[in-house]
DOMI-677341 format. One record per residue (C-alpha): residue number from 1; x, y negated, z. Coordinates in steps of 0.05 Angstrom, whole numbers, plus 5000, padded with zeros to 4 digits. Example, Ala and Ser with C-alpha at 12.3 -4.5 7.8 and 13.67 -1.06 7.14 Angstrom:
BEGIN
> 1/5246/5090/5156
> 2/5273/5021/5143
END
This chain:
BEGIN
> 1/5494/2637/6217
> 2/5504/2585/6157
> 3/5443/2583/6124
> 4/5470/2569/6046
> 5/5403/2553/6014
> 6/5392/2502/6060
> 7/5463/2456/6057
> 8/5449/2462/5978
> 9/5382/2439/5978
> 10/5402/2391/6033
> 11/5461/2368/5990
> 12/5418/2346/5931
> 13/5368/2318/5968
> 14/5407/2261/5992
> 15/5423/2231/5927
> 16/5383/2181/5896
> 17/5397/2206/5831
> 18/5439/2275/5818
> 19/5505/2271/5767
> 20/5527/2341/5760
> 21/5581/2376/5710
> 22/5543/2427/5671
> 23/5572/2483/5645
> 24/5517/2520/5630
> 25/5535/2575/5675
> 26/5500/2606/5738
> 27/5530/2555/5786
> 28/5514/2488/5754
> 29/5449/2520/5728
> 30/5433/2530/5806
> 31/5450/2455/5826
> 32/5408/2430/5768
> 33/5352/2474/5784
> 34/5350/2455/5865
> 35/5362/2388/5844
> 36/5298/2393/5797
> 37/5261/2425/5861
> 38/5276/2373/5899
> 39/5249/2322/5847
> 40/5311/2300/5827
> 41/5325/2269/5761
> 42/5382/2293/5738
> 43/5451/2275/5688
> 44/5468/2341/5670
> 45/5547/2316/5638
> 46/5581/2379/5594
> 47/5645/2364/5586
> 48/5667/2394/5510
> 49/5741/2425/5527
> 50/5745/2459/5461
> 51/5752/2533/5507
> 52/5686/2553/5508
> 53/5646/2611/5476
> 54/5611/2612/5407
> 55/5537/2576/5420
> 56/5563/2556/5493
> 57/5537/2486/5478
> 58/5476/2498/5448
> 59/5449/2541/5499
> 60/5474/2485/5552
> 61/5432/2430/5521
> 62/5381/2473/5503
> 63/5368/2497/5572
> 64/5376/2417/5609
> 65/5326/2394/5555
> 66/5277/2444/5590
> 67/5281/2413/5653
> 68/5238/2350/5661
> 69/5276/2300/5693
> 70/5343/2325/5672
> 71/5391/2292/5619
> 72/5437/2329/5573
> 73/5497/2280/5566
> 74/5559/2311/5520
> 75/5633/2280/5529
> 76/5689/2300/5475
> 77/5755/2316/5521
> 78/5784/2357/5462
> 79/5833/2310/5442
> 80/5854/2294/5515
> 81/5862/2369/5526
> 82/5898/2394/5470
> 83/5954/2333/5483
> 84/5956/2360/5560
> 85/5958/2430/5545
> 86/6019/2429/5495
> 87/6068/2478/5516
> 88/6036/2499/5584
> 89/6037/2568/5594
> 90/6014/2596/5663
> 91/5944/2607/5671
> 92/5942/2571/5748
> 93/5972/2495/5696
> 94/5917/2511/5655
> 95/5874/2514/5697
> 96/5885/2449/5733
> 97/5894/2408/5672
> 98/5830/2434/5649
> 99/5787/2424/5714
> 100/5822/2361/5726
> 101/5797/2333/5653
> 102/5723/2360/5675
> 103/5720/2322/5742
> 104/5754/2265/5715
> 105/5711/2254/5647
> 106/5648/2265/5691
> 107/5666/2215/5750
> 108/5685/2163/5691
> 109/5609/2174/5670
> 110/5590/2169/5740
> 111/5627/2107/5763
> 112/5603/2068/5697
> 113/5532/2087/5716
> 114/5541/2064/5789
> 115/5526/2130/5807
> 116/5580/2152/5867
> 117/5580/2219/5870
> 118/5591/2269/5831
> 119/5572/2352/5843
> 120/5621/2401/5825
> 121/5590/2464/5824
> 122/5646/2514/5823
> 123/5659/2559/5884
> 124/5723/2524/5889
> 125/5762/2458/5845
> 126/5831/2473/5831
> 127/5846/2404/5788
> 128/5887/2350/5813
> 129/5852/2306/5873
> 130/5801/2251/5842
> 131/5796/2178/5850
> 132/5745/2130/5852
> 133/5687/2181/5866
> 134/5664/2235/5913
> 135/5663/2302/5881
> 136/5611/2348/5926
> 137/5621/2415/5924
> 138/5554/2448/5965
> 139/5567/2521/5936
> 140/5649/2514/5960
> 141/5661/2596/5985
> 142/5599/2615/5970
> 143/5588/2697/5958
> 144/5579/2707/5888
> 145/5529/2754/5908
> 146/5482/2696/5946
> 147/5490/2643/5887
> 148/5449/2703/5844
> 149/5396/2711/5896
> 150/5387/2637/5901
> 151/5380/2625/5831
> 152/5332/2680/5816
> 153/5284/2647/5871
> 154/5282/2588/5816
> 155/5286/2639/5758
> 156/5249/2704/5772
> 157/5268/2727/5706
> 158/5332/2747/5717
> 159/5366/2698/5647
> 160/5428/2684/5695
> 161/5443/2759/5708
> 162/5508/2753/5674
> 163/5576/2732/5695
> 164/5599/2670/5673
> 165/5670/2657/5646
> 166/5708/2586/5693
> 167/5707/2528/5672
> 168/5781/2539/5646
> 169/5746/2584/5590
> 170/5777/2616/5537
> 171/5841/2576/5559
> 172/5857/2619/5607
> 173/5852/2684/5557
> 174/5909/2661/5521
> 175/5969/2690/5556
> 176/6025/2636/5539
> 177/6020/2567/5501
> 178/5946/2548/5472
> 179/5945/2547/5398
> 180/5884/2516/5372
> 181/5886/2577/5314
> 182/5888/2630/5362
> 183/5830/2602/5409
> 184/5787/2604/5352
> 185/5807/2671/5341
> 186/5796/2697/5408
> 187/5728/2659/5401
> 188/5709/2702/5343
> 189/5744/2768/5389
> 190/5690/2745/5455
> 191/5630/2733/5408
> 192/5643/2809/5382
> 193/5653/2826/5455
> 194/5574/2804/5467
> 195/5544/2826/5406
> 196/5573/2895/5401
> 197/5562/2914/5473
> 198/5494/2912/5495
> 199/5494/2949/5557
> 200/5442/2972/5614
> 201/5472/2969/5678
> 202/5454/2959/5755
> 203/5525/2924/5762
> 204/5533/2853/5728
> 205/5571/2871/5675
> 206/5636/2835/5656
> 207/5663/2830/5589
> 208/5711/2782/5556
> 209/5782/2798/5517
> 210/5847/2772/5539
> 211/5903/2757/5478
> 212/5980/2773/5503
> 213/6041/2781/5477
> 214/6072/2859/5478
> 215/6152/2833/5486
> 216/6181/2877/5536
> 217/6234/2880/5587
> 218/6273/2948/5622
> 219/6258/2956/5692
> 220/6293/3013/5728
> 221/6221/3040/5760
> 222/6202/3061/5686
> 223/6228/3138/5698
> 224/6193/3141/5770
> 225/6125/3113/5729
> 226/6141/3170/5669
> 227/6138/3227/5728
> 228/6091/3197/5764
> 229/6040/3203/5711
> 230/6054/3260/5665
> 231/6025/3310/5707
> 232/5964/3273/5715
> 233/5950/3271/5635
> 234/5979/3336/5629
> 235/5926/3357/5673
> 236/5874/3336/5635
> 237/5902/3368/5567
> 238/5929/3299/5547
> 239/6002/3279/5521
> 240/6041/3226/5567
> 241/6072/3186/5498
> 242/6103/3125/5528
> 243/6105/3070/5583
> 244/6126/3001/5580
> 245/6125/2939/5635
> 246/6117/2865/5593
> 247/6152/2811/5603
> 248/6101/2772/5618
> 249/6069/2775/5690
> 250/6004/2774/5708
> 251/6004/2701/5728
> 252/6034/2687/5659
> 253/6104/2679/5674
> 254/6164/2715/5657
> 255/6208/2755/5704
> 256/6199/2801/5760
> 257/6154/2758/5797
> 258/6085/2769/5818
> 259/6040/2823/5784
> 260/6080/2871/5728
> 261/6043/2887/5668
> 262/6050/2957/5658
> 263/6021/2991/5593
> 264/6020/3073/5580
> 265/6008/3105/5504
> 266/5977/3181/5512
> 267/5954/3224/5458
> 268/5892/3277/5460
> 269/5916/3342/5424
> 270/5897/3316/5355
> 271/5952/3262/5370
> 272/5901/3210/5366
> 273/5911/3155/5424
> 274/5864/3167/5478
> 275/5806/3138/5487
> 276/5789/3125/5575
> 277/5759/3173/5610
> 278/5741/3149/5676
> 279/5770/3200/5727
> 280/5840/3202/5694
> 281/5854/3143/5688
> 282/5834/3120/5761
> 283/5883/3182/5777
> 284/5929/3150/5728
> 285/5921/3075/5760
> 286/5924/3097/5832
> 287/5989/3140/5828
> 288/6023/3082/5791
> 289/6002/3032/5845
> 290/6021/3087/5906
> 291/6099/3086/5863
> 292/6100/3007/5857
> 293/6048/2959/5892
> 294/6087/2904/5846
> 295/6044/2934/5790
> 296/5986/2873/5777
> 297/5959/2902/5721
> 298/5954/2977/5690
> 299/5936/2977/5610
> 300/5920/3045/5563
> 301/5938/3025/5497
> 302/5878/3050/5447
> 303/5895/3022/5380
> 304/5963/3013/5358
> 305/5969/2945/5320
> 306/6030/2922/5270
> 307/6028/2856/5308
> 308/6075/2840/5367
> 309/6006/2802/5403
> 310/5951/2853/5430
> 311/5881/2841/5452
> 312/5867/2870/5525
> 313/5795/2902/5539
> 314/5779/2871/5606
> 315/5704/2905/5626
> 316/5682/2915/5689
> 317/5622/2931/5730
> 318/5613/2889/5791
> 319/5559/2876/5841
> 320/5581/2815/5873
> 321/5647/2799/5849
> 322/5685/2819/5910
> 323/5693/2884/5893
> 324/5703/2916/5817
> 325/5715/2979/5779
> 326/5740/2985/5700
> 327/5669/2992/5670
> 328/5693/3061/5627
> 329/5655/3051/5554
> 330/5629/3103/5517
> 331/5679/3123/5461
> 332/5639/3107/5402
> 333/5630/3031/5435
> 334/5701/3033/5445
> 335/5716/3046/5378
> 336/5666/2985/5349
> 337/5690/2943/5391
> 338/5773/2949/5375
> 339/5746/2962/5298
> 340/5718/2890/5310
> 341/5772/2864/5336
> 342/5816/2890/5282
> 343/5771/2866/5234
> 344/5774/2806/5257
> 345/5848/2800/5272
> 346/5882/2843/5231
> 347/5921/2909/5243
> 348/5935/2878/5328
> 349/5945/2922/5387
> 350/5881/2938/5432
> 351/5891/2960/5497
> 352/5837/2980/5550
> 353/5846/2947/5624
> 354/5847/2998/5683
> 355/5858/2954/5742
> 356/5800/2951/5802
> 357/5790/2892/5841
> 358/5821/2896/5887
> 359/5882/2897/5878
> 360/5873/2861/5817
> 361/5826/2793/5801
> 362/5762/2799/5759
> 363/5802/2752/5717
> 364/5856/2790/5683
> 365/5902/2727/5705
> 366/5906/2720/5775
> 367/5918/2646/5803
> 368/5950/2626/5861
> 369/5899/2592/5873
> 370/5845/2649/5892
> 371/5893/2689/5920
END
């Protein structure tokens, strides 16, 4: 049976000195620690994309700076990044531009300190292959669910409980081309996203918006959708108001390719838009998935905005990331949180995320990659 503490703490205790990119997240948080077990000292090298959260950096440094033996070294790739990014679209380009900047900014640090390796610590590295250094990658296919466990035998106190967004960040919550207005933006929608929802939970909870756009195309499967699902909210003294599939897939790209968007309006008998209840809309999700396994994604619009972008509620409740459910919010926590958003935004579309995992990603943009 692999034994997956031991090939980590095996891993870092063959270097002489340990260069590691830091995100600040559980998995680099994990190599640093082992490698501070293991009397390592350490060059903890955060790579500034310009994608991450509000405070993101702070709380990087000012955890490494804890760590005796362990060096906090920053490197600006914002520049680099917003010239590779420009008019890149699908979430899996994104993604390997961004990782690919990472690996490369850290080995450059690595190879001008004479240092020859360099430890990735992301359960897998989806940028472009790397020259003139060795990227090590001890937690490659590791359970989610065995990276927490290891890290809370270093940290009893359970700080890393939470799920930590890639190392593509925010970039990847921007369905389409990156605009440097709209990041910030979607900053500002993710920092509401952790303030406003402060919730007690056995699962690890998962929270983070995704911004699309709400162009449509037809699709002859919309009238088998309509009657699939009607009876369904009908049963629960709902009104079936309308159902759309985007043009967008899930992946990002257009067409009928992998993963349909599909996005339903009902109204309570008020006429006010629903807000999710978490046994109709399962029955809601499932039936559409038994019409059309094409389906990627399943949406319940719960704020109608004057915008032709919308902000997607992505929560879920997860154990161990293989598995996940829609985590169902209360309806007054629904309601601050799309009032936030609006606030923030201005009068834009909010729509609440039904998809499980699987068949869906924990993501709301599914990759080749981790397919």
């Amino acid at each position: 049976m692999r034994n997956e503490a031991l090939e980590v703490n095996e891993a870092v205790k063959g270097e002489g000195e340990v260069c590691l990119a830091f995100s600040g997240g559980i998995s680099s948080s994990l190599l640093l620690l082992a490698a501070h077990h293991a009397g390592k000292k350490v060059k903890a090298v955060y790579v500034d994309t310009g994608f991450m959260r509000q405070g993101d950096y702070e709380n990087a440094k000012s955890f490494v700076e804890s760590i005796s033996g362990a060096e906090f070294i920053s490197i600006d790739a914002r520049g680099e990044l917003n010239e590779k990014l420009k008019g890149i679209e699908l979430a899996k380009d994104k993604v390997k531009i961004v990782e690919g900047a990472i690996s490369n900014a850290v080995g450059s640090f690595a190879k001008q300190n004479g240092i020859h390796n360099v430890f990735w610590a992301g359960r897998s590295y989806n940028g472009p292959k790397v020259a003139g250094f060795k990227l090590l990658q001890p937690l490659a296919g590791m359970n989610y669910l065995s990276i927490i466990k290891m890290i809370r035998s270093f940290d009893p106190t359970g700080v890393f409980d939470g799920y930590q967004i890639p190392a593509s960040g925010l970039a990847v919550r921007l369905s389409g081309k990156i605009s440097t207005d709209v990041i910030e933006q979607l900053r500002q929608i993710t920092s509401t996203f952790q303030d406003s929802l402060k919730l007690i939970s056995r699962f690890v909870p998962v929270l983070f918006p995704v911004i699309i756009e709400e162009k449509t195309r037809e699709d002859p499967m919309i009238p088998a959708y309509e009657a699939a699902v009607t009876p369904i909210f009908n049963m629960f003294g709902a009104h079936f108001t309308d159902i759309r599939v985007l043009s967008k897939r899930v992946d990002g790209g257009e067409g009928a390719g992998y993963g349909k968007v599909v996005t339903l309006e009902a109204s309570d008998e008020e006429g006010s838009l629903l807000c999710p209840q978490k046994k109709m809309t399962s029955l809601v999700r499932d039936k559409l998935l038994s019409v059309d396994p094409s389906i990627g994604r399943v949406l319940l619009k719960v704020y109608k905005g004057e915008a032709n972008t919308a902000v997607v509620i992505r929560a879920m409740q997860t154990y161990d990331l293989i598995t996940a459910e829609p985590l169902h919010l209360p309806c007054d926590s629904m309601a601050t949180l799309y009032k936030g958003i609006v606030k923030s935004m201005g009068p834009i579309g909010v729509y609440f995320d039904l998809t499980s995992k699987p068949p869906g990603a924990i993501e709301f943009e599914r990759y080749p990659y981790f397919a």
